[in-house]
DODRENDREN-25823 format. One record per atom (N, C-alpha, C): residue in one letter; x, y, z. Coordinates in steps of 0.1 Angstrom, whole numbers, plus 5000, padded with zeros to 4 digits. Layout:
AXYZ;...
# end
This chain:
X947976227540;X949176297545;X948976317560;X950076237571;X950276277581;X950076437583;X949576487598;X949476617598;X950076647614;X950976717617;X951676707629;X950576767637;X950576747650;X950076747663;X949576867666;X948276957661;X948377077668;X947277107674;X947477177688;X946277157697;X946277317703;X945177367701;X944977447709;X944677497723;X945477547729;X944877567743;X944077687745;X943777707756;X942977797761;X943377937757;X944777957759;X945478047755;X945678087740;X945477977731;X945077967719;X947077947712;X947777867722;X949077857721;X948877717717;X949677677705;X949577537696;X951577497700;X950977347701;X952277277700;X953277267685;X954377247692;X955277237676;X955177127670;X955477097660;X955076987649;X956476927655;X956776787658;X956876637665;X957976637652;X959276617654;X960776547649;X960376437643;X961076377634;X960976257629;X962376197630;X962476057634;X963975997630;X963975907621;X964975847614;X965175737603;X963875637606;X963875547617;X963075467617;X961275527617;X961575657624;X959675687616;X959475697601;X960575717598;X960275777581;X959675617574;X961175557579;X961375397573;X959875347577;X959275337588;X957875267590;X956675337582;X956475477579;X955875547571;X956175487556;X957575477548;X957375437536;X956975277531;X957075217544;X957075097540;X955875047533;X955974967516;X955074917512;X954974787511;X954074687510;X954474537504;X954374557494;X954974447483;X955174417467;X953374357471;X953074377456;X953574457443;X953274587443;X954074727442;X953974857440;X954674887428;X954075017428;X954475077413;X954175247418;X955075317413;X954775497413;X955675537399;X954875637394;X955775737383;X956675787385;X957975837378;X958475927382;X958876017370;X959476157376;X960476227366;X961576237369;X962676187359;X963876247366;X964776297360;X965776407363;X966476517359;X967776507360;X968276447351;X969576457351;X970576597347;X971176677359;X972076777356;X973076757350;X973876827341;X974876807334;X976076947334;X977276987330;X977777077327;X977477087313;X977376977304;X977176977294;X976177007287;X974976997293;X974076987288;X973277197290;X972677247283;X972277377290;X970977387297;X970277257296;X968877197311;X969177057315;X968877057319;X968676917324;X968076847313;X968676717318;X967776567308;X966976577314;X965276547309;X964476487317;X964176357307;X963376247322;X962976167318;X961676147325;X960976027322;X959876067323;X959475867324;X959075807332;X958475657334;X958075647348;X958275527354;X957775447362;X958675307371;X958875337381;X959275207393;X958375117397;X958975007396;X957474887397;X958774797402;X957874747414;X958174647425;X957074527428;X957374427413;X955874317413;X956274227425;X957574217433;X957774137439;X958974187449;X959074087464;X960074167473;X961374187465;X961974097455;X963274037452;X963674137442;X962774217430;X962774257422;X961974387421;X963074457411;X962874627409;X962874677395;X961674697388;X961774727373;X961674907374;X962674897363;X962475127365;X962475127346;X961275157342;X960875167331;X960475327327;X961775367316;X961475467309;X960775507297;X960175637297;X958875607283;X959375747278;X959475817284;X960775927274;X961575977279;X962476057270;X962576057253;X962675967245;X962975797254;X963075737247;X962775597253;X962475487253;X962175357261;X962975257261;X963475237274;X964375127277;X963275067296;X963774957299;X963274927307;X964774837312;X964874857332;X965974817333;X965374697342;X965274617345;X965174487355;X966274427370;X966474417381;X967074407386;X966674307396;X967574177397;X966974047404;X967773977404;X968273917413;X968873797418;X970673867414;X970973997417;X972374037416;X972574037402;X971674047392;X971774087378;X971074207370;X971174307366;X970374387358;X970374337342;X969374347333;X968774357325;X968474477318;X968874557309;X968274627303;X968174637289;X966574647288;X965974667270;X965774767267;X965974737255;X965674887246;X965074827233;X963674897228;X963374847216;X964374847207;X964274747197;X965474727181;X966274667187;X966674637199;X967974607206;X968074487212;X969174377214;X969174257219;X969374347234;X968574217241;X968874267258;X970174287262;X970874367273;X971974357276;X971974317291;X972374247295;X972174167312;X974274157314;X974074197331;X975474177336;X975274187349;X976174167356;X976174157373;X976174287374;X975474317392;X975574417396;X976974457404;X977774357401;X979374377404;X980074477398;X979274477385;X979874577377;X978974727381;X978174737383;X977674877383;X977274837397;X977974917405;X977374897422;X976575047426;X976375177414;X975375217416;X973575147417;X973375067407;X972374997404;X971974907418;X972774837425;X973174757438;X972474827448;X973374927444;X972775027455;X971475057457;X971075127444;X969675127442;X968875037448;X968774887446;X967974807447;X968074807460;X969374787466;X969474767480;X968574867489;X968775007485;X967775127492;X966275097487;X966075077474;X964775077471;X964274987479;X964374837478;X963774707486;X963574797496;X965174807509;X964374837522;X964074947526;X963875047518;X962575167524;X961575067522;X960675017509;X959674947507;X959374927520;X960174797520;X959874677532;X960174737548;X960574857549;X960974897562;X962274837573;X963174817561;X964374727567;X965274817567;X965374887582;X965974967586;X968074927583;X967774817590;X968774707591;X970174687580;X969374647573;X969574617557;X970074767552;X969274847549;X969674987549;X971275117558;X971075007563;X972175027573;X973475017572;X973574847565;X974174797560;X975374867545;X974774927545;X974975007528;X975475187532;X974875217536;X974775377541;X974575387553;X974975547558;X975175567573;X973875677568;X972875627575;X971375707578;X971475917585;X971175937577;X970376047591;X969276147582;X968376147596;X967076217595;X966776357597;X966176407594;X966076587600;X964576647598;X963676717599;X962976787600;X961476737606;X960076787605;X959276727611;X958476627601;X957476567608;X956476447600;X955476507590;X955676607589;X954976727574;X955476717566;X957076757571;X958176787559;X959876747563;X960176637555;X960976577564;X962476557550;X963576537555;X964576477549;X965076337553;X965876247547;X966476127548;X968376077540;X969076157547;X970376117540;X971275987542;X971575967529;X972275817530;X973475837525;X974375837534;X975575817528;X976775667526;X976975677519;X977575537510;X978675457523;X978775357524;X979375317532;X980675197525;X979875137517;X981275077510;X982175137498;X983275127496;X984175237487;X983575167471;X983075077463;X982675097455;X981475177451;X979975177463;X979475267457;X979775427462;X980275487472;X981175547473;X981575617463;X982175557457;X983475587441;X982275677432;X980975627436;X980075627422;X979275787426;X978775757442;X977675807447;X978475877456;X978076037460;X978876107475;X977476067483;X976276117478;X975176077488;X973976107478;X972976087488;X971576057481;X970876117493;X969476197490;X968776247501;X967576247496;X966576197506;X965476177501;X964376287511;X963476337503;X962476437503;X961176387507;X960076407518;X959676367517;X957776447528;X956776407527;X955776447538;X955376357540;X954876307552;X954176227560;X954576137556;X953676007552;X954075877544;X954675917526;X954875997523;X955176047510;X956076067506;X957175947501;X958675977495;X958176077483;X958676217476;X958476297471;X959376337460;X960876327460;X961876317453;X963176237464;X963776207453;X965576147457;X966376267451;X967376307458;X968176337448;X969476347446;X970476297438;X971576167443;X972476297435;X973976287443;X974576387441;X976076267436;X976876277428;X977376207419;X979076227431;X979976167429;X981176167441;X982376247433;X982076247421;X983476317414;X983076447407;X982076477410;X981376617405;X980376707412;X979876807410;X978676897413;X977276837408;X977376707397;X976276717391;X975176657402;X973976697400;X972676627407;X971776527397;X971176417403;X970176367396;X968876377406;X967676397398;X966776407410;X965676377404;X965076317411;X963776157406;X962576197414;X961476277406;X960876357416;X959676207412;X958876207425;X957776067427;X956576087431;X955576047427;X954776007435;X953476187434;X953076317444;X952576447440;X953676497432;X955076457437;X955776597432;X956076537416;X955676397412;X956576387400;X954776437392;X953676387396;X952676457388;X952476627387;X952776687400;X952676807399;X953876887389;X955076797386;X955876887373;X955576877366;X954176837356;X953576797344;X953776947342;X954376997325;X954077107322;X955177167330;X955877197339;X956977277349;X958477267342;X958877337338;X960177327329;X961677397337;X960977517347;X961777657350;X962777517359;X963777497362;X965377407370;X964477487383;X964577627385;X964377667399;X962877577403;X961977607401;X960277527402;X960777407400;X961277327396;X961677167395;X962177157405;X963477227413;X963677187424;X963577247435;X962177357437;X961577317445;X960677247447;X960077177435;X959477087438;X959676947444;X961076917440;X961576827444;X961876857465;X962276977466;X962577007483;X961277017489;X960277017478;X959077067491;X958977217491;X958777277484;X958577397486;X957577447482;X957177387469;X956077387466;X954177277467;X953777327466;X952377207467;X952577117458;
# end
């Protein structure tokens, strides 16, 4: 964990913890393939009286390709490559279709690849960026830029310390609902954590 800049003087007066912008964050997440992290994620509902949770893993064996494999409540694994998804479910023939049709999923891959890879660029291309807080504890908003994912997505904001994306949490365009994909300490540290409020502060950072 990055730790912002603090020095004591003689006076025993310490400096403030150092801003972050898009492109520090972006050079901090950047990994090469092949990576992989756990996650949890919470889908809010009106319907529902908690949240869904789920419970797998994001695996990136290669720059081109993004597998997001769920292991409960139930197992499906979705595949995403060459502008096609794939998704399995045991008992079930595969179902594969373009990402024409679901330009959430597009999206996804599109954000996911260039944080990895640090392709500010690319990232650009898709959402209008902005950054806020310090290199401790930082945010990253992306807002949708072309009207199909748009339609889908109002925005996505990512959570985060030092080099440590920590949660996503994508806010739906025709509703109040949230989904939030906690990763990496924060998705191990909700082992056992049930209470919505503790879930999302864990997801903001609020908690260890």
């Amino acid at each position: 964990m990055l730790l912002a800049g603090v020095f004591a003087s003689s006076a025993l007066c310490a400096v403030p913890e150092a801003g972050v912008d898009a492109g520090w964050i972006l050079q901090k997440l950047a990994r090469p393939a092949p990576t992989r992290t756990d996650f949890v994620e919470l889908r809010d509902s009106k319907l529902l009286k908690q949240p869904l949770r789920l419970t797998g893993g994001y695996a990136r064996p290669d720059a081109d390709t993004l597998v997001r494999e769920v292991r409960t409540p139930y197992a499906e694994t979705t595949t995403i490559r060459a502008g096609e998804a794939t998704i399995v479910r045991a008992g079930k023939s595969p179902r594969r279709f373009s990402l024409s049709r679901a330009p959430e999923l597009a999206g996804l891959q599109a954000s996911f690849g260039a944080m990895l890879s640090g392709d500010r660029a690319t990232l650009e291309k898709f959402y209008r960026i902005a950054a806020a807080g310090t290199r401790q504890q930082w945010t990253m908003t992306l807002l949708p830029k072309e009207a199909p994912l748009a339609a889908k997505v109002r925005d996505i904001t990512l959570y985060g310390r030092g080099a440590e994306l920590r949660c996503i949490e994508t806010r739906t365009a025709k509703s109040d609902e949230v989904q939030r994909t906690l990763l990496a300490g924060a998705a191990r540290a909700a082992d056992g954590v049930v209470a919505a409020d503790a879930l999302t502060a864990l997801c903001r950072g609020a908690a260890p």
